[in-house]
C-alpha positions, 0 to 999 in steps of 0.5 A: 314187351310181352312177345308171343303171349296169348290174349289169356295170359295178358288178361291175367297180368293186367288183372294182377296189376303186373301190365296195364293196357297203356303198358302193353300199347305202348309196348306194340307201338315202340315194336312196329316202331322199330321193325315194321317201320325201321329195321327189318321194315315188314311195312305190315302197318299203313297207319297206326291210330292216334288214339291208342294210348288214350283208349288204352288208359280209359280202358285202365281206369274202367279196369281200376274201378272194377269194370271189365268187359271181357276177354278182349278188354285191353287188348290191342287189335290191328284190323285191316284197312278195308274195314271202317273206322269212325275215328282219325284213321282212314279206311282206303283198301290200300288205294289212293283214290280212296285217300279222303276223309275218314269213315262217317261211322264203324264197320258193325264188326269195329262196334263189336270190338270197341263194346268188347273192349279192345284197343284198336291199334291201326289199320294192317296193310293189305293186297290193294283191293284185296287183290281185285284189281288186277290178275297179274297183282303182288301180294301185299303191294298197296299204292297207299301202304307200299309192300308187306314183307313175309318176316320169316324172310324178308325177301319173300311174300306174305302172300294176301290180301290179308298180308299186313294182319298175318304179318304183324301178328307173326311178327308181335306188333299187336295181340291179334288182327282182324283179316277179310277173305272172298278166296284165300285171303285170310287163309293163304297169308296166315299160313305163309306166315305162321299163324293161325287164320279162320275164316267164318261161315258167311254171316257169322260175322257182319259185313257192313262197313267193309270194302266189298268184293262180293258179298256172296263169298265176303267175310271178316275172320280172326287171325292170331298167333293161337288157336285160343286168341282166334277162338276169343276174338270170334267171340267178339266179331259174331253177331247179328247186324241188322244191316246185313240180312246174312247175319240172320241165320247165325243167330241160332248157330253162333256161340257166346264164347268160342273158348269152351271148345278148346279141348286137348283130346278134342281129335279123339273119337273125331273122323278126319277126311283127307281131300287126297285130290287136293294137295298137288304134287310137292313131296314136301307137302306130301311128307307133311300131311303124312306126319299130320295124319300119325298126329292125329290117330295118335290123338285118338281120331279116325282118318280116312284116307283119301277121302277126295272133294268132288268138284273141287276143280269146277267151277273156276270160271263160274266164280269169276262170273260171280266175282265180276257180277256183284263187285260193281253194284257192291262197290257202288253201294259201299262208296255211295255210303261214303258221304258227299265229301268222298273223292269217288263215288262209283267204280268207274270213278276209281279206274279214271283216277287210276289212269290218271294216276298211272305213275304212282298207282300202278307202278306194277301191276293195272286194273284188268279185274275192275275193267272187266267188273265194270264190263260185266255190270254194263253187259247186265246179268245174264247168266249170274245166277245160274253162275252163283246156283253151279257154284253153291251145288258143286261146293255144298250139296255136291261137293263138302256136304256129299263127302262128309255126309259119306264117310261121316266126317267132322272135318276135312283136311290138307295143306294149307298151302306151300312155303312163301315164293320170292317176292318178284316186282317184275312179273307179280305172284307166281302163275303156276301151282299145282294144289288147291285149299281155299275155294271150295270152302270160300265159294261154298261160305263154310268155315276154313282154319288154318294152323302151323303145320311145320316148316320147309327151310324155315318157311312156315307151312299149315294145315287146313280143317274145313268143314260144313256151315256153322261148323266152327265150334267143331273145327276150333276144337279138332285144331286146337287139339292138334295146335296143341300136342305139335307146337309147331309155331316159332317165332320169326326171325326176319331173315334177310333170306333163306336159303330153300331149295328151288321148287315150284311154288304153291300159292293155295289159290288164284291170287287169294282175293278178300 
């Protein structure tokens, strides 16, 4: 078993005959086995694909006989389980109202990995709905997969609704995994769990077969244990799908291969903005970006300090507005594209069969985000666009464009978010914070990275870069650059429990939709 190596490393060792695809699946396979599903049971996998092996060796053979397709080829990769796959898994979003027949045909994104090369090795756990079911939800719950657990300790969250992918790739059950984010939900789990997340400018990565929310903040990302493995993994998910109209305008922006911009001195001469108004008040936190910004003048870069985000606070109601305006027209479209054998065909459907099945779907938490959804979408849509033009203002022209177009910025940054809350059935994810990272970007549809920043009592901690559209190439390279001269990812231990002291706890953002 090849623990914490990169997809480079791998690709060399297969290419010397020293792993096999095979090998290196089945290694993954016997790992989940025995602590995902056993032992420390993380439960990051809902379902693992029968198939697996099969690929791997049809995949070895392709290798022997001198075809290889790429960085990717070989490479097992888990995605999440709101995303389509036309095999023998199934696609449900964590719910079992969508416990049906398998997808009729994969998510664009699922095309690009297979011609790619990789080995779809299942399906990760994930906030039911991506967390838009209910306000008062736990991170990493599902009805159909159960709970995600944070394997640096146990007993905390791995916060969400990414939660399976972040876990597992900390956790060396796969090489990397494929996340979704409409708000924090590739962001928030790969920094509460030690690894690197990216979330893309909206379009960069097709949306077609993937549960929606919203489609004005939804996208796929890459989540791995290195900046380098996301950076290949981009690679392959970017590309134009004629199925999604978002995808147009990446055509032009988008690079054929996101490893060129890793550069160790890729901080020097760059200017950093620290969103000052955005970190809250944890003196932890406040102690960490103080080492992060000697880092990066150290490396060469000019920072700028504060360099505050207007509007950062704004336009949380607006938000809402937009989320709850387009998830059941969203919904609908993607369930009506099911097929006639589905078992629900409209967002109303999903609510009857979850009050029908109270017991074993909401056990903890109910369903007041879809009511209110299916509310809005009966009430029409007065006031949405007005909603979805404050918001695309106050983030863009008026919030990330104006700051970085003052100071001249490559790049923002502040914490990615506080250390993992104790997991709590009873009352869900914490109520209360006091710090903010993932909105402005989510809403606005710009690019956000993630990278491990430190560690308070043992509990991963990142640090965020986020930037203007189509600004990925630029934020890759800045975070590599500091990935690389702090190495500050180890690997879990999967503690039963840390011992930290009691502080209030720091989700970055209202539950982390997506």
């Amino acid at each position: 078993m090849i623990e914490e190596s990169t997809i480079s490393d791998v690709q060399r060792m297969m290419a010397s005959g020293e792993v096999t695809s095979r090998a290196l699946t089945e290694g993954y396979l016997a790992r989940a086995d025995a602590l995902d599903g056993q032992g420390p049971c993380v439960n990051s996998v809902i379902e693992l694909n029968p198939d697996a092996l099969a690929i791997a060796e049809a995949l070895d053979r392709e290798r022997a006989g001198g075809k290889v397709r790429g960085q990717l080829h070989g490479i097992p990769i888990l995605i999440k389980d709101n995303i389509d796959t036309k095999d023998r898994m199934l696609t449900t979003s964590g719910s079992l109202a969508l416990d049906g027949p398998p997808s009729l045909r994969d998510a664009y994104l699922v095309r690009r990995l297979r011609a790619a090369g990789a080995v779809i090795l299942g399906k990760a756990n994930l906030s039911e709905w991506a967390n838009f079911r209910d306000s008062h939800s736990i991170s990493g719950w599902s009805s159909r997969g159960g709970l995600t657990r944070n394997p640096y300790s146990l007993d905390r969250s791995a916060c969400g609704s990414s939660s399976g992918s972040a876990a597992a790739v900390a956790a060396s059950f796969c090489m990397a995994a494929v996340g979704t984010e409409t708000d924090g939900s590739i962001i928030c789990p790969a920094q509460t769990c030690g690894i690197v997340g990216l979330k893309p400018t909206l379009g960069l990565v097709s949306r077609s077969g993937i549960v929606p929310i919203a489609h004005s903040q939804d996208t796929a990302g890459p989540m791995a244990r290195t900046v380098e493995d996301a950076a290949a993994l981009l690679s392959a998910l970017a590309g134009t799908d004629d199925a999604d109209p978002a995808t147009r305008f990446s055509r032009d922006r988008r690079a054929r291969d996101y490893r060129v911009f890793l550069d160790k001195g890729g901080l020097k001469g760059s200017r950093i903005g620290i969103a000052r108004n955005m970190i809250g008040s944890d003196p932890r936190l406040a102690a960490l970006l103080a080492s992060w910004i000697d880092v990066m003048e150290h490396l060469g870069a000019v920072v700028i300090d504060p360099a505050d985000l207007p509007n950062f606070d704004r336009f949380n109601k607006t938000e809402l507005e937009v989320l709850y305006s387009e998830f059941s027209p969203d919904l609908n479209r993607y369930l009506a594209a099911r097929g006639p054998k589905a078992h629900v065909r409209t967002l109303a459907d999903i609510i009857r069969f979850n009050e029908e099945n109270r017991q074993r779907v909401m056990p903890f938490f109910a369903q007041d985000r879809m009511i209110a959804a299916r509310e809005k979408a009966a009430a029409g849509r007065e006031g949405y666009r007005r909603a979805l033009a404050k918001n695309h203002r106050l983030t863009r022209r008026e919030g990330i464009d104006a700051v970085m177009r003052k100071h001249r910025l490559d790049a923002m940054v502040v914490p990615s978010g506080g250390p993992a809350w104790v997991i709590d059935l009873a009352n869900g994810d914490p109520r209360s914070w006091d710090m903010e990272s993932t909105s402005p970007a989510a809403v606005a549809g710009y690019p956000h990275i993630t990278v491990p920043g430190g560690y308070v009592h043992g509990l991963p901690v990142g640090v965020s870069f986020f930037g203007k559209a189509w600004h990925e190439a630029g934020l890759i390279r800045l975070a590599y650059a500091f990935e690389q001269a702090t190495q500050y990812r180890k690997a879990p231990a999967f503690l039963a429990s840390v011992e930290a002291e009691a502080a209030p706890p720091s989700p970055p953002q209202r539950g982390a939709s997506g």
